[in-house]
N, C-alpha and C positions, 0 to 999 in steps of 0.2 A: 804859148807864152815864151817867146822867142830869151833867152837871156843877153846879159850885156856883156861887154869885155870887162866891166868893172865888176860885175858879182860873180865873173867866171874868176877874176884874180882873189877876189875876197874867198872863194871857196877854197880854191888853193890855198890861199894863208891859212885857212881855218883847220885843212886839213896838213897842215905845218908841208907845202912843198913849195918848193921855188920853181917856179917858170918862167923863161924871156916871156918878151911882149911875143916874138914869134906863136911861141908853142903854146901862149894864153889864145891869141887868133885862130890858132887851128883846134885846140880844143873847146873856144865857142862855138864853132862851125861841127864840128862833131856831134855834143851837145843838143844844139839845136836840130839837127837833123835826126837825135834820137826820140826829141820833144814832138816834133812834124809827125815822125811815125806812130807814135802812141796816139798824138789826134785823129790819124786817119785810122787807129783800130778801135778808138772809142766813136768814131760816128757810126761803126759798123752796127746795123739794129737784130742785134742777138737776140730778142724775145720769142719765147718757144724753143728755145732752142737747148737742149738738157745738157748740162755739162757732162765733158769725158774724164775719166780716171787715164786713160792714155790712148793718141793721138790715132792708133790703129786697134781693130777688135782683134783683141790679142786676150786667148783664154790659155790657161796656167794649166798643164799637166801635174794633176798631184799625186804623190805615192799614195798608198796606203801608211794612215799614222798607226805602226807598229814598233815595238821595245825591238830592237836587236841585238841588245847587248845583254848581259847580266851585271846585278847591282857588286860595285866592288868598293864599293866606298867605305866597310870593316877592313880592307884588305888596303886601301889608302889612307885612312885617319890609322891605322898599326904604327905607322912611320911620323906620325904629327908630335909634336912637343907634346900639344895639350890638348885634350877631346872633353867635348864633357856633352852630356846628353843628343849626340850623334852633332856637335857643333865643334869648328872647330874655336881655340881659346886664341887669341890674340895679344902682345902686351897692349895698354892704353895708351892712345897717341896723344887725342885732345882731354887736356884736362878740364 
């Protein structure tokens, strides 16, 4: 569904931009050549065919989920204004 130069200018107004007549001409032709290529990837007959999470089989090295720190959060809430039940206190913003 090829577009026109007049609802290539209307979109421009809609989207508040000004373009010559030039740059509306070229950006129909853009446009529609983006319109042509989405038709010719929807005639493609994908049936059977299982979607990919990404493009190459690509498998993720994972560490081991191990602690490597120690808990120091008595040793940062020490420095807080206000703690209260290992939380820290906040003044209220919205009322």
């Amino acid at each position: 569904m090829p577009l026109s130069l007049d609802e290539v200018k209307r979109i421009a107004h809609l989207a508040r931009l000004e373009i010559s007549e030039a740059e509306a001409a070229q950006t129909q032709g853009q446009l529609n050549d983006i319109f042509r290529l989405i038709e010719q990837m929807q005639a493609v007959d994908t049936a059977g065919i299982e979607p990919m999470s990404h493009a190459q089989d690509v498998v993720l090295r994972l560490r081991e989920d191990a602690v490597t720190e120690s808990d120091q959060r008595p040793q940062f809430q020490s420095v807080a204004p206000q703690v209260e039940a290992g939380l820290y206190l906040v003044p209220k913003v919205i009322e």
